[in-house]
C-alpha atoms as a printed R data frame, in Angstrom:
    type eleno elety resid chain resno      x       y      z
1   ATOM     1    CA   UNK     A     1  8.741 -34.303 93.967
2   ATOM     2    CA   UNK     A     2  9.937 -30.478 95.461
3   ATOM     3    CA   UNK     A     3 13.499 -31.498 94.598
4   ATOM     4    CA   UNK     A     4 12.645 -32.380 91.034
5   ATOM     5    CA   UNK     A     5 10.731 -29.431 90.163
6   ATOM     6    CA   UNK     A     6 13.844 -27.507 91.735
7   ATOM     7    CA   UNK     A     7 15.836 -29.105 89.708
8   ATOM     8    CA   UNK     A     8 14.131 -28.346 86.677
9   ATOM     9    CA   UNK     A     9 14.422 -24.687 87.564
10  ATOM    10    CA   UNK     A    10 17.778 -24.628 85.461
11  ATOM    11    CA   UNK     A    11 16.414 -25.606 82.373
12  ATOM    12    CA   UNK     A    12 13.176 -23.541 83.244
13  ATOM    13    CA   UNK     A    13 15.892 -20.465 83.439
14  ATOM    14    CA   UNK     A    14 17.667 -21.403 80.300
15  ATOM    15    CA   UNK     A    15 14.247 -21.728 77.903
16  ATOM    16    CA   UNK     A    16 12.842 -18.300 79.748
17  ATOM    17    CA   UNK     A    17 16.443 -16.292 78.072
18  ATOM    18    CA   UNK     A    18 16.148 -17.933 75.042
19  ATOM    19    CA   UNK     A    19 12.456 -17.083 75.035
20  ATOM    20    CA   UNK     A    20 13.158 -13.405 76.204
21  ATOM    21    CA   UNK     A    21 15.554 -13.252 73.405
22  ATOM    22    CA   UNK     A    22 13.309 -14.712 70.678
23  ATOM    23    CA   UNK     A    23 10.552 -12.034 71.766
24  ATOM    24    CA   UNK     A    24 13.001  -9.392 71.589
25  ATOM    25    CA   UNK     A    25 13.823 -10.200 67.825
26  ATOM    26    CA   UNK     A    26 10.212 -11.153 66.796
27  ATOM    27    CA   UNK     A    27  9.460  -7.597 67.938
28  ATOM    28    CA   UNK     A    28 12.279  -5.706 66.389
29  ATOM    29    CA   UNK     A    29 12.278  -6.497 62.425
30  ATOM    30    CA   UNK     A    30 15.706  -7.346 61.543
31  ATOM    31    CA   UNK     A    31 15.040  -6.571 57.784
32  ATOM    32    CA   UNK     A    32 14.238  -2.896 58.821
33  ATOM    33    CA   UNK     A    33 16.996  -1.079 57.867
34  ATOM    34    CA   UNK     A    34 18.577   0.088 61.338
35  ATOM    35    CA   UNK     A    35 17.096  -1.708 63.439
36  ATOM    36    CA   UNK     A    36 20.358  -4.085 64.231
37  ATOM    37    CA   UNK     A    37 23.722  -3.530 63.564
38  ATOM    38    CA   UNK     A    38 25.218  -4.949 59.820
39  ATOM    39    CA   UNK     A    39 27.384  -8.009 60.438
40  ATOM    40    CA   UNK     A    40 31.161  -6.804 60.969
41  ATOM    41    CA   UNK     A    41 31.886  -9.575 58.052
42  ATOM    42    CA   UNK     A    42 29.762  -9.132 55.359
43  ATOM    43    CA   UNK     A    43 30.431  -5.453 56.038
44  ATOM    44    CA   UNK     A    44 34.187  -5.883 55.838
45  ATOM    45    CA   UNK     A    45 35.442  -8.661 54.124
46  ATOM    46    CA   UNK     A    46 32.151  -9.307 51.661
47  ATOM    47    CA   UNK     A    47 31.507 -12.193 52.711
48  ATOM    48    CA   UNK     A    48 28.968 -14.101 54.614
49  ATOM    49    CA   UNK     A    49 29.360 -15.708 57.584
50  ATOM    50    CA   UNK     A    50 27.825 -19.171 59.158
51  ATOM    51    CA   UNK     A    51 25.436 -16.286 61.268
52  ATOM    52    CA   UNK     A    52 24.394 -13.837 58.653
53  ATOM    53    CA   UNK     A    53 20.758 -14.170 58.245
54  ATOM    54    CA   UNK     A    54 20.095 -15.501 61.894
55  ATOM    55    CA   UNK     A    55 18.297 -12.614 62.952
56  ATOM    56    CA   UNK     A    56 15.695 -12.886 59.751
57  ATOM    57    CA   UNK     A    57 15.710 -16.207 60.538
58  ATOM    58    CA   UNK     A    58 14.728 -16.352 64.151
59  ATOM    59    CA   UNK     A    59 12.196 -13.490 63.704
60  ATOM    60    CA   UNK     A    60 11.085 -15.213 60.725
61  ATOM    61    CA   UNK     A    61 10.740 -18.667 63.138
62  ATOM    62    CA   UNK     A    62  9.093 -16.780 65.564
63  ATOM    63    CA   UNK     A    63  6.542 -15.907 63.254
64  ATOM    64    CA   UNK     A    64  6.192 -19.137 61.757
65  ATOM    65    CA   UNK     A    65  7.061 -18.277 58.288
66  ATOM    66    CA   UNK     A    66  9.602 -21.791 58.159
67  ATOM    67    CA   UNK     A    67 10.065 -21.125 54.644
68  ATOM    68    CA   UNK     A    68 11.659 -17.802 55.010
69  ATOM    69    CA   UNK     A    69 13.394 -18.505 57.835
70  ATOM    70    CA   UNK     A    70 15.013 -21.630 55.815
71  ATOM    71    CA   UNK     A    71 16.012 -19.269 53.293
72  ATOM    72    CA   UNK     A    72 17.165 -16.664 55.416
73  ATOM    73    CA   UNK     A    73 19.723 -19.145 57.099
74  ATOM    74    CA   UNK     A    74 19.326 -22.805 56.967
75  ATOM    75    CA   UNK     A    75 21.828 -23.448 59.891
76  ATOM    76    CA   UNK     A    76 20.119 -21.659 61.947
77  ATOM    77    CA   UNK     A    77 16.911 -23.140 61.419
78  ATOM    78    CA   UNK     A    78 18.166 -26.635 62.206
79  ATOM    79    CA   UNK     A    79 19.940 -25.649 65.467
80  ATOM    80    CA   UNK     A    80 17.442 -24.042 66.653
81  ATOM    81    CA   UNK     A    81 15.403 -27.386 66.588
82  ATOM    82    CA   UNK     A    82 18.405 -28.635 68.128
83  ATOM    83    CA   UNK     A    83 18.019 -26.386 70.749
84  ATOM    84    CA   UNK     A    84 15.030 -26.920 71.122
85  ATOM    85    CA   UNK     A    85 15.414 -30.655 71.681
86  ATOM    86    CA   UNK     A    86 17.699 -30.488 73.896
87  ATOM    87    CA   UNK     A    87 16.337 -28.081 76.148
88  ATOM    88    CA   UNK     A    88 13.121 -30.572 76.132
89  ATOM    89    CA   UNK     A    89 15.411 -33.203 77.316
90  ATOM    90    CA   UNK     A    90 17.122 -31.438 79.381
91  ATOM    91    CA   UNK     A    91 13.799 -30.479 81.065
92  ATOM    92    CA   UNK     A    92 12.260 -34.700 80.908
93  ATOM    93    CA   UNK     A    93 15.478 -35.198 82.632
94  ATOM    94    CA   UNK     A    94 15.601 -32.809 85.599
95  ATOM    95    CA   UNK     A    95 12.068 -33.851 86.073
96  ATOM    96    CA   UNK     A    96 12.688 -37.659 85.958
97  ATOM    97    CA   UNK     A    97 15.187 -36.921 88.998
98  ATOM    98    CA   UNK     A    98 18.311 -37.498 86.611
99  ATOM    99    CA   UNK     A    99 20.527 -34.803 88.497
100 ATOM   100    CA   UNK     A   100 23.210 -34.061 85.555
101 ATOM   101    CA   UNK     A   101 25.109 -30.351 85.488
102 ATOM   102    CA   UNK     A   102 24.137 -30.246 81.540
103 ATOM   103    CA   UNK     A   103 25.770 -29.353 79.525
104 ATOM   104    CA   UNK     A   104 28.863 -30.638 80.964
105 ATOM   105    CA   UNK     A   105 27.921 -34.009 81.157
106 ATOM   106    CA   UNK     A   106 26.275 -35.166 78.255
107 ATOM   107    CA   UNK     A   107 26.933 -38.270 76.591
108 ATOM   108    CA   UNK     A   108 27.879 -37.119 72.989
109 ATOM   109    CA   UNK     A   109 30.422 -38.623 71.452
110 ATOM   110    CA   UNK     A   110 34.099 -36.555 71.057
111 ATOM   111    CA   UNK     A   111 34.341 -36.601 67.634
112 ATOM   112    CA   UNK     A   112 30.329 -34.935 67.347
113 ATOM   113    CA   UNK     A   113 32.135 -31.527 68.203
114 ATOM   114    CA   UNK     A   114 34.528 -31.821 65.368
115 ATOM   115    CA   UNK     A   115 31.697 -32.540 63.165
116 ATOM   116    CA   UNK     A   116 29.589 -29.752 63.718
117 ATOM   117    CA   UNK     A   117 32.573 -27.777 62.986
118 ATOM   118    CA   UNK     A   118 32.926 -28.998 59.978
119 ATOM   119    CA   UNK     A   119 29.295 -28.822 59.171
120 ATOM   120    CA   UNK     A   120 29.603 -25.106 60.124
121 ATOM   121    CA   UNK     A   121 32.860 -24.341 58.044
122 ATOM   122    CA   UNK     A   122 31.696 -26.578 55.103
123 ATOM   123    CA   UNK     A   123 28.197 -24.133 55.127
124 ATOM   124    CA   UNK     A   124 30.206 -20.904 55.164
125 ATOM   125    CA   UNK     A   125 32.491 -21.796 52.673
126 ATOM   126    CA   UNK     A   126 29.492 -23.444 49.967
127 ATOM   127    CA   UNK     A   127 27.946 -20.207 50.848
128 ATOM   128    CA   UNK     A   128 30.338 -17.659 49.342
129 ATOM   129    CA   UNK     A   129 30.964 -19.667 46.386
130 ATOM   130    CA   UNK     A   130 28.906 -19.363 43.542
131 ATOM   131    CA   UNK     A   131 27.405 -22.923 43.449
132 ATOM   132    CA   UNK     A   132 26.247 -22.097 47.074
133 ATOM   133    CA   UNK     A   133 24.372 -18.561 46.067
134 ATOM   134    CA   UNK     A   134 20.664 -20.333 47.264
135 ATOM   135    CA   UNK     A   135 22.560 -20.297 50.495
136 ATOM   136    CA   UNK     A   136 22.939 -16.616 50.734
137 ATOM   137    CA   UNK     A   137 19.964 -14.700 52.366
């Protein structure tokens, strides 16, 4: 039982930074002007990129507002369930005794990576077009 709960100090570790980080934007309004930096892309090429909007939307999902945070970046949003999930198995895991190195290790498929590429180039692209303004936050 020791060895199990040391094992699940990695994941422990990971969801504690995330955490910190999470508390660090829920604190600091992002739609305070000044408070972050402008994104290099939307500053200078116009456009915006798969990430602009993540800060609203984090501070907006630490605050529970979901709708906001949706509209602020929808990507976001859905990888930070992701995240989420995976950090929860991740954590069932180490605790079950399974003694993987995640994230090296896990079973996804190879062509899952190329996907979410896609999925993240397909976003940014519908997003600076004008059929994709909803997308813009």
């Amino acid at each position: 039982m020791r060895q199990r709960l040391l094992d699940a100090g990695t994941p422990l570790a990971a969801a504690a930074l995330l955490g910190a980080a999470v508390g660090c934007v829920a604190v600091n309004d992002p739609t305070v002007p000044g408070s972050y930096p402008p994104c290099p892309v939307l500053t200078e090429l116009g456009l915006h990129c798969p990430g602009c909007g993540g800060l609203r939307a984090t501070h907006a999902l630490a605050h529970g507002a979901f709708a906001t945070a949706w509209h602020a970046n929808a990507l976001v949003v859905a990888g930070a369930a992701l995240l989420g999930l995976g950090l929860l198995v991740w954590l069932a895991a180490a605790l079950a005794g399974a003694r993987r190195r995640l994230p090296a290790q896990l079973p996804f498929p190879a062509w899952l990576g190329w996907a979410v590429a896609a999925l993240v180039a397909a976003f940014t692209v519908l997003r600076n077009l004008p059929p994709g303004a909803f997308l813009i936050p």
